[in-house]
C-alpha positions in Angstrom: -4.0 -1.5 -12.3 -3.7 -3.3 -9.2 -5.6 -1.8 -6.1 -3.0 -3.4 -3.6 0.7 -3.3 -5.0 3.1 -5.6 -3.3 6.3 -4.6 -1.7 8.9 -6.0 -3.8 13.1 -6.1 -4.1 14.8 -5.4 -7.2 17.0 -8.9 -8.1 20.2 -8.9 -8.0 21.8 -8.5 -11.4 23.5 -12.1 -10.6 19.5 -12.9 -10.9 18.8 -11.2 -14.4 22.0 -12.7 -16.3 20.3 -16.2 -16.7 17.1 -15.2 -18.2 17.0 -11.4 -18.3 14.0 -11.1 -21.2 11.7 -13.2 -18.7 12.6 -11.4 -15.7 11.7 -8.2 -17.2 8.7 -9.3 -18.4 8.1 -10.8 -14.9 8.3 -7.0 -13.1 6.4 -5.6 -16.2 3.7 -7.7 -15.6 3.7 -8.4 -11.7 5.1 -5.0 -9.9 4.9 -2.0 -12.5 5.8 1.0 -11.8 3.4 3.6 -11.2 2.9 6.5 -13.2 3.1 9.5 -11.7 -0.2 11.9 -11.8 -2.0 9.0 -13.0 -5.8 8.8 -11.7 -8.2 6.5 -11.8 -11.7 6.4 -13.7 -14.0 6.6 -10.8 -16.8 4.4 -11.7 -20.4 6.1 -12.9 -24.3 5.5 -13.3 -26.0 7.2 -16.2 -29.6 8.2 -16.3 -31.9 9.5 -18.2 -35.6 10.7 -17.2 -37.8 12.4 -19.6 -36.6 16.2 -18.9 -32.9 15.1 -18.1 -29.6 13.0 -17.4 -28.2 12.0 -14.4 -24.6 11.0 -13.4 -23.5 9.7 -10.4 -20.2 9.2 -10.1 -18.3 7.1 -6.7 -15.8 9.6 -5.4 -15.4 8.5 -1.8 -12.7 10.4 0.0 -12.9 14.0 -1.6 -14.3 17.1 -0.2 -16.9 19.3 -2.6 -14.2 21.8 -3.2 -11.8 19.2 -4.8 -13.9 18.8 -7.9 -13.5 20.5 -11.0 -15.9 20.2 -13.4 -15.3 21.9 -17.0 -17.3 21.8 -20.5 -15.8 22.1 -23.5 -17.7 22.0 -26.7 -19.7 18.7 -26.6 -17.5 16.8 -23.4 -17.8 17.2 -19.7 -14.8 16.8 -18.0 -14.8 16.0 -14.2 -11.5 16.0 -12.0 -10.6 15.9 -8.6 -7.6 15.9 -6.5 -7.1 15.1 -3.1 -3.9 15.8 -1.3 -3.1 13.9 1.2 -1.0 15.6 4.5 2.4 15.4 4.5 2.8 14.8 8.1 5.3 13.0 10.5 4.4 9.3 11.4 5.1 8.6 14.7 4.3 4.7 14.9 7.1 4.1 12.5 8.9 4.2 9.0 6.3 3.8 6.1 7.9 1.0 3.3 4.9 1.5 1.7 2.2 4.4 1.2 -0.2 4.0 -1.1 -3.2 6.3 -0.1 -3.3 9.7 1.1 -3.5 11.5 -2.1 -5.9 10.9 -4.3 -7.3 12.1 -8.1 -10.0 11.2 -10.6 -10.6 12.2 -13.9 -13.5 11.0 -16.0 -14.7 12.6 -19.6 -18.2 12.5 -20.8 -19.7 13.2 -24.6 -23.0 15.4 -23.9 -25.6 14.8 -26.5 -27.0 17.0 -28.5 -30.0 17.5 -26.1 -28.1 18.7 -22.9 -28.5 22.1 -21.8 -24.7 22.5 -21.2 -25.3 25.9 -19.7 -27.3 24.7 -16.6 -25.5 21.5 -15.6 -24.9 21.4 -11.2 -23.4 19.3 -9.0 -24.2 17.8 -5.8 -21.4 15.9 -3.4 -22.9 13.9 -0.7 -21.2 10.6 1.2 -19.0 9.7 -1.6 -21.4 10.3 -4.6 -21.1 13.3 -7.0 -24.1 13.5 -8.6 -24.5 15.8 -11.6 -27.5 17.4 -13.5 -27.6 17.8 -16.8 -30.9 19.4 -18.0 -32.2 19.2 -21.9 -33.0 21.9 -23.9 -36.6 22.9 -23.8 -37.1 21.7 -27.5 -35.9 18.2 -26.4 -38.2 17.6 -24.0 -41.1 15.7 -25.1 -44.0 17.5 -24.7 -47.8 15.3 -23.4 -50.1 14.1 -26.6 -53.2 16.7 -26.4 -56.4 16.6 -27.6 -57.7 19.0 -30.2 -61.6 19.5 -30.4 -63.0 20.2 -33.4 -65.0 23.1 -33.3 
């Protein structure tokens, strides 16, 4: 999906009798229509330290209450929607209005490890950042050494 979608007329249908297969294919490929609802996959760093995981995912634009995040069995689901204001233009007649409300949606398998129960968030300048602790037993515990007595 295109970032920047181009204002575009319709042909004529004087325009679609001479190759009508090809024009379609044309506005398939070129100007699609957008689907409605449809958000985009915000993009996301993974990391892993010794006693968790880390991911921070790019979500410019929302405000912290705008995020849903939701765990269900062995996925973590995080959303967000943005609504844009629905107010009166007084420059001019938009043709075209492409931002001013917004949504993500990303899904995520936990592993076996996380501590689904204790999983946060934090949203600061455009980064969510979530924690997802491991389970005690997962973490891997420092070599010791055992004197012999």
């Amino acid at each position: 999906m295109s970032l920047l979608r181009l204002f575009h007329a319709a042909p004529s249908s004087e325009e679609r009798t001479v190759f009508p297969d090809l024009t379609d294919l044309f506005d398939e490929l070129f100007f699609p229509e957008p689907e409605p609802e449809q958000g985009t996959i915000p993009l996301a760093n993974i990391i892993e330290s010794p006693t968790d995981y880390r991911i921070d995912l790019a979500a410019p634009g929302f405000n912290r209450n705008e995020f849903n995040l939701e765990v269900e069995k062995d996925q973590l689901r995080i959303s967000a929607k943005h609504e844009g204001k629905t107010e009166e233009n007084k420059e001019g007649q938009y043709h075209i209005r492409e931002f001013g409300s917004n949504s993500i949606e990303r899904i995520f398998e936990l592993p076996e490890e996380a501590n689904s129960d204790k999983i946060n968030a934090l949203y600061s300048k455009g980064i969510l950042m979530v924690n997802i602790p491991k389970k005690p037993e997962a973490i891997e515990k420092p070599a010791r050494k055992i004197e012999v007595a």
